[in-house]
N, C-alpha and C positions, 0 to 999 in steps of 0.2 A: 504494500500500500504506500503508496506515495503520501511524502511527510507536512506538514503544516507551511513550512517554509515553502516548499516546492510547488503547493497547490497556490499559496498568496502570489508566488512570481509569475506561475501561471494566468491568475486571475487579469492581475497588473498587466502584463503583455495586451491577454485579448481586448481589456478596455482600453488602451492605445489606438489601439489596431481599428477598433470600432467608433474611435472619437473624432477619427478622419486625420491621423497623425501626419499623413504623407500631405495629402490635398490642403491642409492649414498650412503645411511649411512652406508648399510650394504656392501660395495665396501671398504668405509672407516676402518672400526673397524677388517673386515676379509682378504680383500685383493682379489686380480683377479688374483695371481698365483694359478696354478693347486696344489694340496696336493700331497708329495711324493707319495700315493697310485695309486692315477689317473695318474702319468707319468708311474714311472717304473710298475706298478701292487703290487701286495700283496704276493713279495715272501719272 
């Protein structure tokens, strides 16, 4: 049976995983405005 500690790391992980850890950081570093390209197009 896997031990107390091992289940809470466990736990800790999936609600990472689940809180959208990748998609917040990549929101953070790039931003959620559109690129000149995608408003105006590519003229």
């Amino acid at each position: 049976m896997a031990s107390k500690t091992k289940k809470t790391e466990f736990r800790r992980r999936r609600k990472k995983g689940a809180s959208g850890k990748k998609r917040k950081a990549e929101n953070r570093n790039t931003g959620t405005t559109l690129s000149q390209k995608e408003l105006f197009g590519d003229a």
